[in-house]
C-alpha positions in Angstrom: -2.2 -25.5 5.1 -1.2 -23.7 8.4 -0.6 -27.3 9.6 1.3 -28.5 7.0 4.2 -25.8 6.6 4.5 -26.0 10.1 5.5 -29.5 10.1 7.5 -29.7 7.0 9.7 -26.4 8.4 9.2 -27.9 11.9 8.0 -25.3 13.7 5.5 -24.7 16.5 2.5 -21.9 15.6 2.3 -20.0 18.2 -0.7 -17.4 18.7 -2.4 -15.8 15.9 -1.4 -12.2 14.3 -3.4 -9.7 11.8 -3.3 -11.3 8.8 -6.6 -10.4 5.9 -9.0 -12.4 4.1 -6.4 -14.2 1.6 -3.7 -15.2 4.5 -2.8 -16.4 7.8 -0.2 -15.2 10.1 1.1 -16.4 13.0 3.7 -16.0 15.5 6.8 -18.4 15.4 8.7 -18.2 18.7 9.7 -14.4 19.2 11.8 -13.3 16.1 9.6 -14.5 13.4 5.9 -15.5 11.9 5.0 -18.1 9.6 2.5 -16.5 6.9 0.0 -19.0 4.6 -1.5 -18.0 1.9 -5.2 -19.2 0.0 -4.5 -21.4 -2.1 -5.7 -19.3 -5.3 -3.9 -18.3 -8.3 -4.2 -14.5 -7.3 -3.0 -15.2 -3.5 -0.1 -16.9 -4.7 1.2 -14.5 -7.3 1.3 -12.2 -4.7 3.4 -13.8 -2.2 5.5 -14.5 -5.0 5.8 -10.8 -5.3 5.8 -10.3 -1.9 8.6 -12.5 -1.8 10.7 -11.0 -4.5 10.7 -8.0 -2.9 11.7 -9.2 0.6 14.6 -11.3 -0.8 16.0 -8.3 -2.9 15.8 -6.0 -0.2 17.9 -7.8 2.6 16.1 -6.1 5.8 17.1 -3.0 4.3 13.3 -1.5 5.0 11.4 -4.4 5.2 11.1 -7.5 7.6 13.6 -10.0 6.5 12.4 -12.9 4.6 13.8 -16.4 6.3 12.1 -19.3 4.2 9.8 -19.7 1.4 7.6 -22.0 -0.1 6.0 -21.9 -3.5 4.3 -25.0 -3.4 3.2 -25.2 0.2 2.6 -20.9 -0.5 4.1 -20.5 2.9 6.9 -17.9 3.9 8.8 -17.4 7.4 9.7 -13.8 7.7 11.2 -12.0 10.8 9.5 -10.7 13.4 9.2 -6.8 13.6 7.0 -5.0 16.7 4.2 -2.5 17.2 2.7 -0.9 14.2 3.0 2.6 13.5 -0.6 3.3 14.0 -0.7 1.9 17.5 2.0 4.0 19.1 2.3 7.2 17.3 -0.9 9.2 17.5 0.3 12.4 15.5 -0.4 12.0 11.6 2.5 13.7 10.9 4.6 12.0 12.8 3.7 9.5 11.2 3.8 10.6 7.4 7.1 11.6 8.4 8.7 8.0 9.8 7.2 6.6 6.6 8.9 8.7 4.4 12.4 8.2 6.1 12.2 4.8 5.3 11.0 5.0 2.0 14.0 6.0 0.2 15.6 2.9 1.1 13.0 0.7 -0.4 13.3 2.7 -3.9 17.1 2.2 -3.5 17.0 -1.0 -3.9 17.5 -2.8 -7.0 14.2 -4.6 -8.3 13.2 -8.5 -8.8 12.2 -8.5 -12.3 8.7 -9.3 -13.0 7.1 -6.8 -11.6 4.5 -4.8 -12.7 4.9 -1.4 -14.1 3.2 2.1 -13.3 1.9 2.1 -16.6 0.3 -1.6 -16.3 -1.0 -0.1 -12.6 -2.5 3.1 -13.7 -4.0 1.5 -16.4 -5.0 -1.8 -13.8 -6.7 1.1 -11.0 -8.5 2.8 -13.8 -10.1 -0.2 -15.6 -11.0 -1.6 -12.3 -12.6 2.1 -11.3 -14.5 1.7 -13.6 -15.8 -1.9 -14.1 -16.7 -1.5 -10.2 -18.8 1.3 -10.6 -21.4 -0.2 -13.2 -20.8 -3.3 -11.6 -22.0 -2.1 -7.8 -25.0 0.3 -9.8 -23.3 3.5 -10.3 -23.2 3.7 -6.4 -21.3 6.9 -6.5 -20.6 10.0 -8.7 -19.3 9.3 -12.1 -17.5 12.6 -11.3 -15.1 10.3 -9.4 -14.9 7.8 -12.1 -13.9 10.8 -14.8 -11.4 12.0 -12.1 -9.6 8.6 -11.8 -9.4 7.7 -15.5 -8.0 11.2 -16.3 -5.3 10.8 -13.4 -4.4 7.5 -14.4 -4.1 8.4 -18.1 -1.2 10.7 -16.5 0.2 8.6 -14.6 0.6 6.0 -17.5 2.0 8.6 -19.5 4.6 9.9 -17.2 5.6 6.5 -16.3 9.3 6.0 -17.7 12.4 3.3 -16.9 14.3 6.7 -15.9 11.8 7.7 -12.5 11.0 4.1 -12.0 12.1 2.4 -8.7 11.2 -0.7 -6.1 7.8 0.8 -4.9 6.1 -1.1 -1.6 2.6 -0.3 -3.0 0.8 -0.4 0.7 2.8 1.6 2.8 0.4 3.1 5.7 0.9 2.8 9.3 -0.4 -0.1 9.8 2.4 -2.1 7.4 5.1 0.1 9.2 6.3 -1.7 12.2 9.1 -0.9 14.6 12.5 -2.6 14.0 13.6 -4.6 17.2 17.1 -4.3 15.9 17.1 -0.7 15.5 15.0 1.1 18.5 13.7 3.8 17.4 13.6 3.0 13.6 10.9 1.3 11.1 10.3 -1.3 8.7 7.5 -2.5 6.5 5.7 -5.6 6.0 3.6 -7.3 3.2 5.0 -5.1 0.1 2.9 -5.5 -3.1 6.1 -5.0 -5.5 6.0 -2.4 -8.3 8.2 -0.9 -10.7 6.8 2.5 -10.6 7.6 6.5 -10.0 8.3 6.8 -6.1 5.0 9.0 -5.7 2.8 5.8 -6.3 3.7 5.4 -2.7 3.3 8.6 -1.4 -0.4 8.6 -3.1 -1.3 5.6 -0.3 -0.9 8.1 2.1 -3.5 10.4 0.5 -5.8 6.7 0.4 -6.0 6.9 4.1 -7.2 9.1 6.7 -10.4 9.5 5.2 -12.1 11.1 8.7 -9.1 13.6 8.9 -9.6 14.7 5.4 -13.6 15.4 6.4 -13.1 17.2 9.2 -12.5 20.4 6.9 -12.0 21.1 3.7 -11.3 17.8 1.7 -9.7 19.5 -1.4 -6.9 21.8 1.1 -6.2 19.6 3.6 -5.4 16.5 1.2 -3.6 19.0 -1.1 -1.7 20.0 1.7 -0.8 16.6 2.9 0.6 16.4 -0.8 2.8 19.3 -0.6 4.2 17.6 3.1 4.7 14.3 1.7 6.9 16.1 -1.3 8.7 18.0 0.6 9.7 15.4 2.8 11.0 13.3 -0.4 11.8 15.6 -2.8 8.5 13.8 -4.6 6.2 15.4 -7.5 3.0 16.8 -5.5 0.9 16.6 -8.2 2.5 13.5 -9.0 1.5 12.2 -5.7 -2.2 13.9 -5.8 -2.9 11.5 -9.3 -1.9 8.4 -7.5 -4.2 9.2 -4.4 -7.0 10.2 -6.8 -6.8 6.7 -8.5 -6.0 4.7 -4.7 -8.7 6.2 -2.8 -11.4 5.7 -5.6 -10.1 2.0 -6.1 -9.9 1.7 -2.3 -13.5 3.3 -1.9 -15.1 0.8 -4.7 -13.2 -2.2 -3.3 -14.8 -1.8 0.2 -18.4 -0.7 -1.1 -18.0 -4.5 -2.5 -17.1 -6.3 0.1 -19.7 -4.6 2.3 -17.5 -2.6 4.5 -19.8 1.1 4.1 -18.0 2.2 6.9 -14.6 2.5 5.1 -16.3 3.2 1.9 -18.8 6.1 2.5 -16.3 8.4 4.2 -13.5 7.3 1.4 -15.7 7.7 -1.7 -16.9 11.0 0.2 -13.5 12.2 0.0 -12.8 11.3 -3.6 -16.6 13.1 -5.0 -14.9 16.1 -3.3 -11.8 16.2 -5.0 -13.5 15.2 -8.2 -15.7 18.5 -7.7 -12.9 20.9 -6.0 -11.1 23.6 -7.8 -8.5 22.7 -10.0 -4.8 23.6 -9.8 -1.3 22.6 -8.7 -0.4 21.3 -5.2 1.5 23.6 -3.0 3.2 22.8 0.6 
């Protein structure tokens, strides 16, 4: 497939680039990669997304798409640089970059299509919970409760009004530095969703799992909450649903594939939550 994009856009692949288990990405000449995707109905309907998303936004804060492909499921995007999590070391440092970038995303005006944060919170919870009898009750249900009541917010709060472009998979390692702008960063591989701007914010409380362990779970992610609002001008406890439903998705999703690794620590994090005390976020 690799193979034939290359030759229909006729271009030469050069050296191979991260890419995960649905796609392949490689490097095209220095100012752009060719990306392939699996030929699967759910692999393409995302780089359909993906696409949308990259097309409405114009470089703003994400790579800039150059060529697509429905049919060959191919797209040539520009080439950004390093990723956030290989040159910034301080966490907040880089919750911080993250966020300056982030309003430009929600700024934009969305594709239409997309999925709501209704249809997502409802998605995250369903999928919590399925994965859980599914895998044997491999966890507490504690966590399970914990994610259906936060999405049942979420859904709920989830209005036209407060929704906006979302990226969906904003970490550190989908922020790259912009070549045209030193100093400044863009994303790559946006999932696309029309949904309250804290959906992103709630990735950041998905990762970090080992920082979050090394104290108190229940303060430190609270606190990370409280950072990542003030920093936007976000809902913390807004922000502390959609990590609640991310991590346990996240933490389910690797359990499955076999990755206990990322999964023990992640669903470690989310049995604590589900058991700390209760109450409002504060920075």
């Amino acid at each position: 497939m690799l193979a034939a994009a290359a030759r229909a856009w006729g271009l030469a692949p050069g050296a191979a680039l991260a890419g995960d288990a649905a796609s392949c990405v490689v490097a095209v000449g220095a100012g752009a990669v060719l990306k392939v995707v699996a030929p699967t109905p759910e692999a393409r309907a995302g780089l359909a997304r993906e696409v949308a998303v990259l097309a409405a936004d114009g470089g703003r804060a994400c790579a800039r798409l150059l060529r697509h492909d429905p049919d060959l499921g191919a797209a040539l995007v520009e080439r950004l640089g390093r990723t956030l999590e290989s040159t910034v070391a301080d966490r907040d440092a880089q919750l911080a970059a993250i966020c300056a970038v982030l309003p430009s995303l929600w700024a934009v005006t969305p594709p239409p299509g997309l999925p709501t944060g209704a249809d997502e919170a409802r998605r995250l919870s369903g999928y919590v919970a399925a994965a859980w009898e599914r895998l044997g009750r491999p966890c507490p249900g504690s966590i399970v409760a914990h994610a259906e009541a936060a999405a049942e917010r979420r859904a709920a709060a989830s209005a036209p009004g407060r929704s906006v472009l979302v990226h969906g998979d904003a970490h550190p390692w989908n922020t790259l530095e912009d070549l045209a702008a030193p100093g400044g960063w863009r994303f790559i591989d946006p999932d696309g969703i029309l949904a309250e701007p804290e959906y992103d914010l709630g990735i950041l409380l998905r990762e970090f799992s080992h920082d979050l362990l090394a104290g108190d779970p229940v303060a430190l992610a609270r606190g990370r909450a409280g950072r990542l609002a003030a920093l936007t001008g976000a809902d913390p406890d807004a922000i502390w649903d959609w990590g609640v439903l991310l991590r346990a998705e996240n933490g389910l999703i690797h359990l499955a594939q076999g990755h206990d690794a990322i999964a023990e620590p992640s669903l470690a994090v989310s049995a604590a939550w589900a058991t700390g005390p209760p109450g409002a976020v504060h920075s």
